[in-house]
C-alpha positions in Angstrom: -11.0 -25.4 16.8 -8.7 -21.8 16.3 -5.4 -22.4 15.6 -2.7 -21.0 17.9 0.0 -19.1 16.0 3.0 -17.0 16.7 2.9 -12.9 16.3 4.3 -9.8 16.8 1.3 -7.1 18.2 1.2 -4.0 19.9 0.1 -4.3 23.5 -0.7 -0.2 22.9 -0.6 2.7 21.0 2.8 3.9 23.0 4.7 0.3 23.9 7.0 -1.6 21.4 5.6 -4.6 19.3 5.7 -7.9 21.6 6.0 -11.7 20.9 2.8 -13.2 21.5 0.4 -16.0 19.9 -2.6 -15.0 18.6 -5.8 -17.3 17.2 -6.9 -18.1 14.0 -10.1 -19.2 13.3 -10.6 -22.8 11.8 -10.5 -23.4 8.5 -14.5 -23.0 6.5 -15.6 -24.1 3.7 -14.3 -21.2 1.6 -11.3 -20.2 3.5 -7.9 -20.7 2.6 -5.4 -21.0 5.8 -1.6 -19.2 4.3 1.5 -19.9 6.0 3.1 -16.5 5.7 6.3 -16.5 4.7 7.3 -12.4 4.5 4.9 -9.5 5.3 6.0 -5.7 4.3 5.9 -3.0 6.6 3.8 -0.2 6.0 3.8 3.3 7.0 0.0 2.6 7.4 0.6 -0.1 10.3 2.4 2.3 12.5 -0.1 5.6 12.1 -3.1 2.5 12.9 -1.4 1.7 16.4 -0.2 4.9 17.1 -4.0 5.9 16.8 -3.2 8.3 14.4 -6.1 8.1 12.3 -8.9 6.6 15.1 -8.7 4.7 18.0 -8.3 0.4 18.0 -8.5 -2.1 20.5 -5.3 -3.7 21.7 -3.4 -6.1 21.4 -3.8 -5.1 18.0 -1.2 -7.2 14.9 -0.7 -5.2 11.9 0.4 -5.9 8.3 -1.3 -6.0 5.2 1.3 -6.8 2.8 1.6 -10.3 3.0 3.0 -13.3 0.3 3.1 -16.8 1.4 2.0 -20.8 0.6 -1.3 -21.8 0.8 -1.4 -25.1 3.4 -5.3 -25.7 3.8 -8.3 -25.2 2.0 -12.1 -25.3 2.1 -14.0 -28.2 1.1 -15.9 -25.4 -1.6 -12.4 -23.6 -2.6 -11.8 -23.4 -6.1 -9.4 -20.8 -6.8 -6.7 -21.9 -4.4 -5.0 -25.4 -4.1 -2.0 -26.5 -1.1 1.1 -25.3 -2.2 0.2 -22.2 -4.5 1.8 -18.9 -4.0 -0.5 -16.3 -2.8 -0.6 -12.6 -1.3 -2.9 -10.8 1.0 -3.2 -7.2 0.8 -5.4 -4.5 2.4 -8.8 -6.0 3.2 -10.2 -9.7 3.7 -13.9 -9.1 2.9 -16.6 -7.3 1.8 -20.1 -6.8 1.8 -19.9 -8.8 -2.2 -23.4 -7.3 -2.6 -23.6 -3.9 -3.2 -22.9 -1.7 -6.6 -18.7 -1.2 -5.8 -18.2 -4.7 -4.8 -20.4 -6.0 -8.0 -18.4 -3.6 -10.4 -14.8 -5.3 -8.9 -13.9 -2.2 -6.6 -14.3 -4.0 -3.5 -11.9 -1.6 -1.6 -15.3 1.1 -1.7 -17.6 -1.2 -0.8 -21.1 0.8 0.3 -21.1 -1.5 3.2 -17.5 -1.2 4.3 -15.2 -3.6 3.6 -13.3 -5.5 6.2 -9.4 -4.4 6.7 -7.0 -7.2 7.1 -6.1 -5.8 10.6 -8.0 -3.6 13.0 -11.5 -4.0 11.7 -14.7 -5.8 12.5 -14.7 -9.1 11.0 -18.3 -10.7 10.0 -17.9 -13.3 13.2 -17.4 -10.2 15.0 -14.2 -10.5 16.5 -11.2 -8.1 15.3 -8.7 -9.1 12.1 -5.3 -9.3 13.1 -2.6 -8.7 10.3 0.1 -9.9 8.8 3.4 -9.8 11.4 2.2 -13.6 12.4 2.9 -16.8 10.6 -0.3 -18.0 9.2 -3.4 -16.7 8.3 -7.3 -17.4 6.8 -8.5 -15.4 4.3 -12.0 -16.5 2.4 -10.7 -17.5 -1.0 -11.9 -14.5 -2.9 -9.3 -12.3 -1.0 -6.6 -14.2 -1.5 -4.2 -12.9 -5.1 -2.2 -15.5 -7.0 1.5 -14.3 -6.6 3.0 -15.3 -10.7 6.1 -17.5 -10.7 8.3 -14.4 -12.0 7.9 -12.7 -8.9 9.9 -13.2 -5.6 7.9 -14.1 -2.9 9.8 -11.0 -0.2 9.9 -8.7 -2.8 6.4 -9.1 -3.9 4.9 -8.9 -0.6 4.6 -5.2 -0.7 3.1 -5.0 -3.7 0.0 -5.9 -1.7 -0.6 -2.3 -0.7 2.9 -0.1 -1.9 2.1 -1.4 -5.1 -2.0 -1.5 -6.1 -1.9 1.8 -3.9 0.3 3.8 -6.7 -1.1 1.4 -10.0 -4.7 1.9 -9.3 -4.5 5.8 -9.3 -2.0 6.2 -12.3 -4.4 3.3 -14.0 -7.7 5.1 -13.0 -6.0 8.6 -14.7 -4.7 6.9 -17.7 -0.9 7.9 -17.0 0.6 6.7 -20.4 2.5 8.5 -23.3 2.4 12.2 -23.9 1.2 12.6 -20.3 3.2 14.5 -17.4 3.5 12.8 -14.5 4.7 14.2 -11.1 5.5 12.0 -7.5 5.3 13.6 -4.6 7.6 11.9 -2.3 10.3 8.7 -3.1 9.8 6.3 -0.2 7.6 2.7 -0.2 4.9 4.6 -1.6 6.5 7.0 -4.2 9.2 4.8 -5.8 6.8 2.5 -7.1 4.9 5.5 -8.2 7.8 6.2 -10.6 8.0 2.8 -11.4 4.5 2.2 -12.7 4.4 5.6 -14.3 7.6 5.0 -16.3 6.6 1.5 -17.3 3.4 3.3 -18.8 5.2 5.6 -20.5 4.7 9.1 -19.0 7.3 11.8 -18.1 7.8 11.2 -14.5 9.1 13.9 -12.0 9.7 13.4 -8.6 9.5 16.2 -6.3 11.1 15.3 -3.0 12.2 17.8 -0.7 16.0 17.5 -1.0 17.9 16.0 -4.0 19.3 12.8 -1.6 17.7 10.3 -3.4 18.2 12.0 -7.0 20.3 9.3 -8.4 17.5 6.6 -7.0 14.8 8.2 -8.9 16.3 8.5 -11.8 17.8 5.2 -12.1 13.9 3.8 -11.0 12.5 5.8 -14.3 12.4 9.3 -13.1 13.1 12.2 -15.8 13.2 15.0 -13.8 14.6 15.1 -10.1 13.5 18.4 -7.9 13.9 19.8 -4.5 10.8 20.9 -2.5 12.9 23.1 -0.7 14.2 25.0 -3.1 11.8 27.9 -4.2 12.6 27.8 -7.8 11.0 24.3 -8.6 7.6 25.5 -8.0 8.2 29.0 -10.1 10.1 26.6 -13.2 7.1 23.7 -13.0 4.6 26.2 -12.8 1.6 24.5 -15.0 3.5 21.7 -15.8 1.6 18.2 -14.8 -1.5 16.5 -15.7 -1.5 14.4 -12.6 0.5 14.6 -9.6 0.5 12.1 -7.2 1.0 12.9 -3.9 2.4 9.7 -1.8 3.5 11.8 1.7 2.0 10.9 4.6 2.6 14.9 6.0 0.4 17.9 5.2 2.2 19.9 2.7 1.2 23.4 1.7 -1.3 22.8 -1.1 -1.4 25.9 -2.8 2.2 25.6 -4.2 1.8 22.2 -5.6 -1.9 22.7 -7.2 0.0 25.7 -8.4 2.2 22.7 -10.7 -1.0 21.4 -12.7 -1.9 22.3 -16.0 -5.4 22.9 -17.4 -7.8 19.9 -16.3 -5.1 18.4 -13.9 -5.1 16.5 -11.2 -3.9 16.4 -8.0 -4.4 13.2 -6.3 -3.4 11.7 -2.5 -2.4 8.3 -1.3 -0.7 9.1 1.4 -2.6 10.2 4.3 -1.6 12.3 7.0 -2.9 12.9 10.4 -4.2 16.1 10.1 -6.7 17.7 7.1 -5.0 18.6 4.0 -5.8 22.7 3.8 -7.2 23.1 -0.1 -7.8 26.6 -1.2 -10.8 26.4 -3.6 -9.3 29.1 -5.7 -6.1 27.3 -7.0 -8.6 24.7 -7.8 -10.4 27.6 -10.4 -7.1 28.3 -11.8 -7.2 25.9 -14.7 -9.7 24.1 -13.7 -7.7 21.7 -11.5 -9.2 18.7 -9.4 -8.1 17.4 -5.9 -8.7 14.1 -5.3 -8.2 10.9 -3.3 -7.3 6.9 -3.7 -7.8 4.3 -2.2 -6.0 0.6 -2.9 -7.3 -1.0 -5.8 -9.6 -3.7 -5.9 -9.3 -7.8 -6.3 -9.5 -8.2 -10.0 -7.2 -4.8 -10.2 -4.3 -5.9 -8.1 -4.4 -9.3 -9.9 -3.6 -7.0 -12.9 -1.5 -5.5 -11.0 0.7 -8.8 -9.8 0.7 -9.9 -13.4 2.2 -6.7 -15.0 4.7 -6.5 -12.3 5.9 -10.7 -13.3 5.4 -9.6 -17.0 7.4 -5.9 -17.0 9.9 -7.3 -14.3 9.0 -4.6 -11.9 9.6 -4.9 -8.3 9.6 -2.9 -5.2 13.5 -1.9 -3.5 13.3 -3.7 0.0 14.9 -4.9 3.2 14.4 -7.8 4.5 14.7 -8.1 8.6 14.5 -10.5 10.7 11.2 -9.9 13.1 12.8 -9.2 16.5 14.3 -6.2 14.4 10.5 -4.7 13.3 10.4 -2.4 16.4 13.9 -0.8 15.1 12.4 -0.7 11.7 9.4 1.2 13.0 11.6 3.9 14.0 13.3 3.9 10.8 10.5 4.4 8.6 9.4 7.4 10.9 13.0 8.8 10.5 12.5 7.9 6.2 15.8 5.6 6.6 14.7 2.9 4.9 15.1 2.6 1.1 12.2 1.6 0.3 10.4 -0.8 1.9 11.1 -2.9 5.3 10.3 -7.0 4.9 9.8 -9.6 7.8 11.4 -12.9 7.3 8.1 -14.3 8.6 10.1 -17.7 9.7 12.1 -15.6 12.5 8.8 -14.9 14.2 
C-alpha cells in the first residue's frame, strides 16, 4: 500500500506553501524508498508553481535537489543498499530506450524524461518533489552522495551544481580558455566554482559590484558591473564561452557583443519570456547561442565525485521548513547567498 508522508505543497499558483501529507507509492522491485534529510530550493520550483513556464495541477510539491539515507529497497536493487547516502536531482525516469538515454544523456530523452515534480509519471499519476520526507526513486535515478561531501550542502548540487558542470564540461572550459558568468546567485556561484577548478579565467558579470568580494574569493578573476556602460565597451571580444545563469531576459546584443571568434553564448537560466537574439551579432565572429539542460546520470555522478575530490561545495542556508514560504520571497528579492536548504526533519 502508499505510504503516507509529511510535505510542504502549493495548494495554487498564488497561495503560500501548506503542511500537508502526500502519498508515496510502495516500494517495487527496483525502487529505492529515501528518507530525505535536506532538499535545496531552486529558483526553478517557484517559476513551476507560479506557472511561469506552463500550467500544473495542484496541490503540486516541488524540489529537486534532494540528499538523504536510503531505508528500503527492491527485491532486484543492486546499486543501492539501507543506510547509503544518496541524492535525487532533476528527473526520476526516462524512456531508457531511445538514442539520448542509451548514450547516458537521459535529461534529453526523445521520449521525455519524467521530472522529479510536476510531470507524468509512468503509473500516470503526477511526481511530487522534494519539500516532503521520503521518497521512491527507481534505482537508476538515485546518485551516490561520496563520504567527503555534507549531506545539506550537497543537496543542491543535484541541479545548481550538474546544471553549471555539464555546460562548462560539454565546452571544454579548461586552461587558456575565457570564461564569463552571467549572474552570481545558486546558479552562477557554482559556475565560477567549476570554471575555476578547471582552470579557465573566470569573469563574472553581475549587474552591480555587491557581491565583488564573493566572486573573487569563489575563483573569480575579473569582477564587472552590467550597469555600467564601460564593461561591455573594455570586454568587447573577450570570451570563448559565457554562461548565462539569470533567470531574466537581458539585452542580447550587448553580451554576444563580449564573445570572441567561434564563441559561445550559452543559457541555463531560463526566463519567462523569449530571449530576443539578433542573428547578426551571431555573424559577427561567428558566435553561437545556445542552451543546457542538467546533465545526465553517469554525468552528475562525475559531477558528485569531483566536487568530494576538489572539495567544492555550494554556499548555503539551511532553514527550518515552516520558514520556505519566507525563503521563496527571498530568492525573488536575490537575498539569499547562495542557495536556501530545508532541514527536511522540521517538516
Amino acid at each position: 500500500m502508499p505510504t503516507t508522508v509529511a510535505a510542504y505543497a502549493a495548494p495554487s499558483a498564488t497561495e503560500p506553501l501548506v503542511r500537508t501529507t502526500i502519498e508515496r507509492r510502495d516500494v517495487g522491485p527496483h525502487d529505492v524508498l529515501i528518507e530525505i534529510r535536506y532538499a535545496g530550493i531552486c529558483h526553478s520550483d517557484i517559476h513551476t508553481v507560479r506557472g511561469d513556464w506552463r500550467s500544473i495541477a495542484y496541490p503540486q510539491v516541488v524540489g529537486h535537489e534532494i540528499a538523504g539515507i536510503v531505508t528500503e529497497v527492491g527485491s532486484a536493487v543492486t546499486r543501492h543498499a539501507v543506510g547509503d547516502r544518496v541524492g535525487v536531482g532533476c528527473m526520476v525516469n526516462s524512456c531508457g530506450e531511445c538514442e539520448n538515454c542509451r548514450a547516458g544523456e537521459e535529461q534529453y530523452c526523445l521520449n521525455g524524461n519524467v521530472g522529479t515534480y510536476a510531470s507524468v509519471d509512468r503509473d500516470g499519476t503526477i511526481t511530487q518533489g522534494g519539500y516532503s520526507t521520503h521518497v521512491v526513486v527507481t534505482e537508476d535515478f538515485v546518485l551516490s552522495i561520496p563520504d567527503a561531501l555534507d549531506l545539506a550542502t550537497a543537496a543542491p548540487l543535484l541541479c545548481a551544481g550538474i546544471t553549471t558542470y555539464s555546460p562548462l564540461r560539454h565546452w571544454n572550459a579548461g586552461p587558456g580558455m575565457r570564461v564569463a558568468v552571467v549572474g552570481l546567485g545558486g546558479l552562477g556561484h557554482m559556475a565560477v566554482k567549476f570554471a575555476h577548478a578547471f582552470g579557465a579565467h573566470v569573469t563574472v558579470l553581475s549587474q552591480s559590484l555587491s557581491k565583488k568580494d564573493d566572486g573573487i574569493a569563489m575563483g573569480a578573476d575579473d569582477y564587472r558591473a552590467t550597469s555600467d556602460d564601460a564593461t561591455f565597451a573594455e570586454l568587447r571580444s573577450s570570451f570563448d564561452l559565457i554562461v548565462n545563469t539569470v533567470s531574466a531576459v537581458i539585452p542580447m546584443n550587448r553580451y554576444l557583443s563580449l564573445l570572441r571568434l567561434n564563441g559561445t553564448f550559452v543559457s541555463v537560466g531560463a526566463p519567462g519570456e523569449p530571449l530576443p537574439v539578433p542573428v547578426f551579432s551571431l555573424f559577427n565572429q561567428r558566435r553561437s547561442f545556445a542552451g543546457s539542460s542538467i546533465g545526465g546520470i553517469r554525468e552528475t555522478q562525475e559531477m558528485l565525485d569531483y566536487c568530494a575530490e576538489h572539495g567544492i561545495a555550494p554556499e548555503t542556508e539551511l532553514i527550518r521548513a515552516d520558514r520556505v514560504n519566507e525563503a521563496w520571497e527571498r530568492v525573488l528579492a536575490s537575498d539569499v547567498r547562495y542557495r536556501f536548504v530545508i532541514d527536511a526533519s522540521t517538516i
